[in-house]
C-alpha positions, -999 to 999 in steps of 0.1 A, spaced: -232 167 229 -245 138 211 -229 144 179 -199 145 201 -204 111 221 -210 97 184 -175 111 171 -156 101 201 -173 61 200 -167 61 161 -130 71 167 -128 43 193 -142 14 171 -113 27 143 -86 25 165 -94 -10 179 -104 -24 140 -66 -14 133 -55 -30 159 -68 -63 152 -62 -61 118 -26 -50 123 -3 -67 90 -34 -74 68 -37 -69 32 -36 -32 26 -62 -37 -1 -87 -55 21 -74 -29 51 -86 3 32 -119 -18 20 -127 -25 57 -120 11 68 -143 25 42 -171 3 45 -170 4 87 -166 44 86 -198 45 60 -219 23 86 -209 40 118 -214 75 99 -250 66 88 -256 52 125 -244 87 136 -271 100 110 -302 83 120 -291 86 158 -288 124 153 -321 129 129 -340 113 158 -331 140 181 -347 163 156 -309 178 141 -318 171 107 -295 200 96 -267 179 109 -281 140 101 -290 147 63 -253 157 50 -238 127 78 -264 109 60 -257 112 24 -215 108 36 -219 78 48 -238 64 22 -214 76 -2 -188 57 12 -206 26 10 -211 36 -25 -245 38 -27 -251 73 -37 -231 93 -69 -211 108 -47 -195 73 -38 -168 73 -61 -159 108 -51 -160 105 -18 -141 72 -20 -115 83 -31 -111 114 -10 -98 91 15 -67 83 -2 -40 80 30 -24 49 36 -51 24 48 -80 47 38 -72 73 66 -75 109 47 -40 118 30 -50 153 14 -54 151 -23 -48 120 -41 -27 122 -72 -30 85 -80 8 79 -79 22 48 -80 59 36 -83 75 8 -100 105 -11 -96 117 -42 -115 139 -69 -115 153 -96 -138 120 -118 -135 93 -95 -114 77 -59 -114 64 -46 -85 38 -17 -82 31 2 -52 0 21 -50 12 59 -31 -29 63 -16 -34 25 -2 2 11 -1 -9 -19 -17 19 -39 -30 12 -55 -67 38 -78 -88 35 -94 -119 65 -115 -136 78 -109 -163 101 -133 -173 102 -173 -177 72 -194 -188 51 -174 -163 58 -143 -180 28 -123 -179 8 -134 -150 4 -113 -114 14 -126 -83 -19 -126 -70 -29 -159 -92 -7 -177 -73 -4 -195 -34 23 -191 -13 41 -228 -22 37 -218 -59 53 -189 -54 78 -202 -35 84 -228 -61 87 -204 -86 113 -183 -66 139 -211 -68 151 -194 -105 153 -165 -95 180 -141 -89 192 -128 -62 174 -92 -66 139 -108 -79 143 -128 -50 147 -98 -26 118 -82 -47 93 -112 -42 96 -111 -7 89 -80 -1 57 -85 -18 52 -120 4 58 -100 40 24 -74 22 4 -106 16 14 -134 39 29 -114 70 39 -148 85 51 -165 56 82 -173 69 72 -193 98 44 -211 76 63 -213 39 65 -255 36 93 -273 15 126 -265 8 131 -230 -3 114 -210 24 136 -178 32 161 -179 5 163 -192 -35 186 -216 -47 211 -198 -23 214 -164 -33 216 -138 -6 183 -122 -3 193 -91 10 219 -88 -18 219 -50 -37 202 -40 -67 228 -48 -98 242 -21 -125 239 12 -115 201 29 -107 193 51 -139 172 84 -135 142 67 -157 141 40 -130 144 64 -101 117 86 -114 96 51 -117 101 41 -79 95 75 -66 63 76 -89 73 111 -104 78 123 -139 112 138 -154 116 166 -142 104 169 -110 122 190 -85 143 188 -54 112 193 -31 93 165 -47 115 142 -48 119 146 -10 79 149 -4 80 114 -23 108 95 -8 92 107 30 61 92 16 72 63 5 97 55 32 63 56 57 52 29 41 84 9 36 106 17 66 117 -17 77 110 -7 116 75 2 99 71 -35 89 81 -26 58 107 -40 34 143 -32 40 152 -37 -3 125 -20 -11 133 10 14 170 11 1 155 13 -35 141 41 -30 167 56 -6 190 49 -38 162 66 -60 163 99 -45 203 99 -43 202 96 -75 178 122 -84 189 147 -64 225 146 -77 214 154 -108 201 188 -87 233 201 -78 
């Protein structure tokens, strides 16, 4: 019974700790998750050794530490949680897709949907999206086309959820007045819908629909996620799968 109480409270303290931190940094999110589910499992621990269940404490024990990474197991266990903000996802193939435009790449990491982008193109060629605020960014975005555009805020909604309400100076919600929710130019070519899906040539019909269900969980505009990004990758599996029939 009171290994039970403890499961029930630790579900409890999860649910309300997503719920304030609803539209944070996926990064941070899974970080949080971890760290709060390696504490409350070694409370669980010493709560249940002093009732004398050591057969039960010692293994919740040496879990919870090994979230926290502080046994050799941390790593391991780490990454066992490998759903989207750190719930468990089954196994964790490390997948990640890439799309790119004219001036940005953007990576998605499948197991924590984090959302990275580096440019690649211009005098900032070479340097992530991360090194920069949001007005430099912004500024930036003012050269770009139409589809980096598109792809840039998609990474913006990931790291500054109300950017659009906050973004100061001219520029804020559009660049240099191209339609940002303007299509993808040339047509997609298998290498690059094998990159967004995160597969390798060759992969078959079911995977490519295990990965586009995956992926469109994270970036299903009535998810919060991006609507270009979610057409990518509708437009990635169409054009895999025709290659099927």
């Amino acid at each position: 019974m009171p290994t039970l109480i403890a499961g029930i409270v630790a579900v409890a303290l999860v649910y309300a700790a997503l719920n304030i931190v609803k539209g944070a940094d996926p990064k941070w999110l899974a970080k949080v998750i971890r760290g709060g589910g390696g504490v409350v499992t070694l409370a669980a621990a010493l709560f249940v050794g002093a009732k004398g269940e050591l057969a039960v404490a010692i293994p919740l024990g040496i879990f919870g530490a090994g979230l926290l990474g502080w046994s050799p197991f941390g790593a391991k266990l780490g990454s066992a949680w490998s759903g989207p903000f750190g719930w468990p996802g089954g196994k964790s193939k490390g997948q990640k897709s890439q799309v790119r435009s004219q001036f940005i790449e953007m990576t998605l990491d499948h197991d924590t949907g984090a959302l990275d982008g580096r440019i690649v193109a211009g005098p900032e060629a070479g340097r992530v999206l991360d090194d920069f605020t949001l007005d430099q960014l912004i500024v930036l975005a003012r050269g770009f086309d139409a589809e980096s555009w598109a792809l840039l805020e998609s990474y913006l909604d990931r790291r500054f959820p109300a950017w659009r309400e906050n973004a100061q100076g001219e520029g804020a919600g559009r660049s240099g007045g191209h339609d940002r929710g303007a299509a993808a130019s040339g047509k997609m070519t298998t290498e690059e819908a094998y990159q967004i899906l995160g597969l390798k040539p060759g992969a078959g019909r079911d995977d490519i629909s295990r990965a586009h269900r995956a992926l469109m969980k994270k970036l299903h505009p009535d998810q919060g996620g991006s609507t270009y990004l979610a057409a990518r990758v509708n437009e990635a599996k169409d054009t895999l799968l025709r290659n099927h029939r």
